[in-house]
N, C-alpha and C positions, 0 to 999 in steps of 0.2 A: 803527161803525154796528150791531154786534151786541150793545152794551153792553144797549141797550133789552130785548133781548128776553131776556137771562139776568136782570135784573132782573124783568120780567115771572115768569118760570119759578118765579123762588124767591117770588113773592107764590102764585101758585098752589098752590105747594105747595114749603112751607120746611124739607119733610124729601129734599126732592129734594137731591141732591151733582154738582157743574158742574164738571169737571178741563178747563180747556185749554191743548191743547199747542201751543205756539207756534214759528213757525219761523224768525221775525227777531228780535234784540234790541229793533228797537223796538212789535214787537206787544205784546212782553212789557210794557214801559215802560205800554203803554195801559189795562195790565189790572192792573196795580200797585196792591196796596193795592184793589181792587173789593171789598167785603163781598159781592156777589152768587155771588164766584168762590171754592169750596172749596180749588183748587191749580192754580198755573201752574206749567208746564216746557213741555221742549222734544220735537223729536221723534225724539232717538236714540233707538235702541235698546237701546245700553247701557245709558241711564237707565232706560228703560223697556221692558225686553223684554216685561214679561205684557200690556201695555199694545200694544206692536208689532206680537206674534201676534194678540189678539184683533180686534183691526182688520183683519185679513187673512183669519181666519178664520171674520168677523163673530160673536164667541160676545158683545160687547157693542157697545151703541148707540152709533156716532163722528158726529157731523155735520160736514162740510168747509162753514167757513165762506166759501169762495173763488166767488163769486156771479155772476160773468162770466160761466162757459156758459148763463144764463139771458138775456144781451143785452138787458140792461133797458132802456136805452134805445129799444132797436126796437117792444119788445113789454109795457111797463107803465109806467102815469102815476103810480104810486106811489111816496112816497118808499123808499130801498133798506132803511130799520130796519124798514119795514112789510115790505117783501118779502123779508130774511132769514125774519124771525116767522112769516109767516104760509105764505112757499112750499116756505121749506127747513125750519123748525121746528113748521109744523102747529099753530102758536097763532097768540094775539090781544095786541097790545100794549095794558097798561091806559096807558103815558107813553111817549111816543115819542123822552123826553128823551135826548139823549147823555148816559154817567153818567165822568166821569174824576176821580179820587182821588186828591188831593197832599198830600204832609207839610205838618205846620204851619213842619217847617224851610223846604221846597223856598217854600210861599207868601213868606218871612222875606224868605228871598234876592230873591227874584222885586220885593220891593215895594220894599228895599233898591238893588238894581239901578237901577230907574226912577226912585227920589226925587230923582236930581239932573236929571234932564229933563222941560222943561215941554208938558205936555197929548200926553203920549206915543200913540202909532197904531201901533201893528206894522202890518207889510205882507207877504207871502211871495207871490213874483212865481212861482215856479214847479210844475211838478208831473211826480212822477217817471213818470204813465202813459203819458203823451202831451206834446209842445211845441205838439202845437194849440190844448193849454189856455192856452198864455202871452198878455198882454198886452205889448203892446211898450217894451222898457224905454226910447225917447223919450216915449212917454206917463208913464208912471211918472216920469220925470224932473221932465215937465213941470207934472203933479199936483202934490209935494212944493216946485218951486219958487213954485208957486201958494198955496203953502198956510205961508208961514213962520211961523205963531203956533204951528204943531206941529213934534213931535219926533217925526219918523218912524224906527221900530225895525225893523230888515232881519233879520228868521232865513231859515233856509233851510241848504242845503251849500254848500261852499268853492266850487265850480265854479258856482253860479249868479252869473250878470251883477250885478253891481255899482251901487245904484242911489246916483245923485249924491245928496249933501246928506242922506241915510239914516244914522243910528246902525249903522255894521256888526257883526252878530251872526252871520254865514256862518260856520259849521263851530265856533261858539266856544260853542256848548251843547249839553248834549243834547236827545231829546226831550221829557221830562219837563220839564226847564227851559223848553224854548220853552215848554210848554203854560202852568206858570208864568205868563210873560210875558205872555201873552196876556189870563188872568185878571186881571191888574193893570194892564194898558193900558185904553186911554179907548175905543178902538174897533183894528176890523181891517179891512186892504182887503186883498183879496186874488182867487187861481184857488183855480179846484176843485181842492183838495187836502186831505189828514188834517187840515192846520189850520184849515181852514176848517170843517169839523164840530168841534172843540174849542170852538169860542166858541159855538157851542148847548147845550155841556156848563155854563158860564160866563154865560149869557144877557148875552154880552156882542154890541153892535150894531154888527155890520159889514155890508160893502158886495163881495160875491161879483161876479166877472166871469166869467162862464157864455158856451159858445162850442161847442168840439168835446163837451163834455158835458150833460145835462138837468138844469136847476133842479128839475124834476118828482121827479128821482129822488135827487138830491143836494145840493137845497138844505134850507136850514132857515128858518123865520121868523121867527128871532131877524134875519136878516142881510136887507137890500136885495140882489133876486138881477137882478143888471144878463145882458140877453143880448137877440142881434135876431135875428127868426124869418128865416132861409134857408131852402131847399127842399134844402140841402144838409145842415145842422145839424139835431140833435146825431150826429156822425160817431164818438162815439167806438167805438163797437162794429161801424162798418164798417172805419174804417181801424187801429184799435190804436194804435200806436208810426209807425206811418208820417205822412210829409209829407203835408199840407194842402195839396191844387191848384191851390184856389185862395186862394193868399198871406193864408191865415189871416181871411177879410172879416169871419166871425160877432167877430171879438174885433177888427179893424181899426177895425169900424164900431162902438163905443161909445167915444164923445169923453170926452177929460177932463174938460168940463165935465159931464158926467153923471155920472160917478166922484165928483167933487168935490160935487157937489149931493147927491149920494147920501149921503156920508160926512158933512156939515153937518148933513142930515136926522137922520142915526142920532142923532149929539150932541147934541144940542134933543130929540129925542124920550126919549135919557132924562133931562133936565131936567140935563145940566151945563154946556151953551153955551147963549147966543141965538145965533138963526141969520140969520147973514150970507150974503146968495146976490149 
């Protein structure tokens, strides 16, 4: 979601130099290959002591991209690329687009991969912030056996549930490949997770299930953003990582058959199915 606004920074001004230090391997993955990004690394010290001190002893400008002590959801209707730019960076986005950069090898594989499966759909059922954003894997079941003219492609890690009749890709990519995948798939159904911002990098048409989190703040308009207004939702920035009290209803209460209407829709609307409801 900050991709937007370093792209923004270098239209402004293309003598400006953008160093980000990353502090997971897959942040790095995100920002691979970005023309907007002068140099990616990490945040030791050893690599970067002048880099360590001056951050502590503010002699240069650091911005902490980690956006959660602002509680977006409580307190802005804005998407979160606008709210990096404009609350934490003091600018204006001219493209609010996600921007992610893959080799012509990583595309190769990714299109290779999926030529043997017909009218492929990736799907990524979960998300590491919260379980309140999940969908429940009977629905997900029951989607995919609704749906046999597709070849539904499962990413995600080794420890997420298992969805029946899914191509299993659990723990057998990395993230740079999912995102791949993603790009050369037909469409994506999925929760609020990194992946589901990818396919706005991709203007590819998926179908978001929005529940403990805000479509306001975290959806894109590439994707159908499925969610039912509670007076309890979007919870993510009251409860965190904790259990849902009440047994998950924002994401109980959207039927397959809406999932599924959803997902027809995206395929017809970019002209590669007619649509059967």
């Amino acid at each position: 979601m900050s991709t937007p606004t370093f792209y923004s920074l270098k239209k402004q001004d293309p003598s400006c130099r953008i160093i980000v230090y990353c502090v997971s391997k897959k942040h790095r993955e995100v920002y691979q290959h970005n023309p907007d990004i002068d140099r990616i690394t990490n945040t030791s010290f050893f690599h970067n002591p002048w880099a360590f001190i001056s951050y502590f002893l503010k002699w240069s400008k650091f911005y902490n991209l980690s956006y959660g002590h602002l509680f977006p959801s409580l307190f802005y209707k804005k998407n979160a690329a606008h709210l990096i730019a404009e609350e934490m960076f003091g600018t204006t986005l001219e493209d609010d687009k996600i921007r992610v950069y893959l080799t012509e090898k990583e595309e190769k594989w990714a299109s290779q991969l999926l030529a043997p499966y017909k009218n492929p759909v990736v799907i990524h059922i979960a998300a590491v912030a919260s379980r309140n954003k999940e969908w429940p894997v009977d629905y997900w079941n029951r989607l995919i056996a609704e749906m046999p003219e597709y070849t539904f492609i499962q990413l995600g890690v080794s420890t997420e549930s298992k969805i029946d009749r899914a191509v299993d890709l659990r723990g057998k990519t990395s993230f740079r490949q999912g995102m791949a995948i993603i790009k050369h798939s037909r469409s994506f159904i999925g929760v609020d997770s990194a992946f589901s911002h990818v396919t706005n990098a991709f203007g590819i048409p998926g179908v978001i299930v929005f529940g403990a989190s805000s479509a306001d703040i975290w959806g894109h308009s590439n994707n159908i953003n499925l969610y039912r207004e509670l007076p309890c939702a979007p919870c993510i920035d009251r409860l965190g990582a904790s259990a849902c009290p009440y047994d998950k209803q924002c994401m109980t209460g959207i039927p397959v058959d809406e999932v599924k209407r959803a997902v027809l829709k995206q395929l017809h609307r970019s002209g590669q199915y007619s649509l059967t409801i």
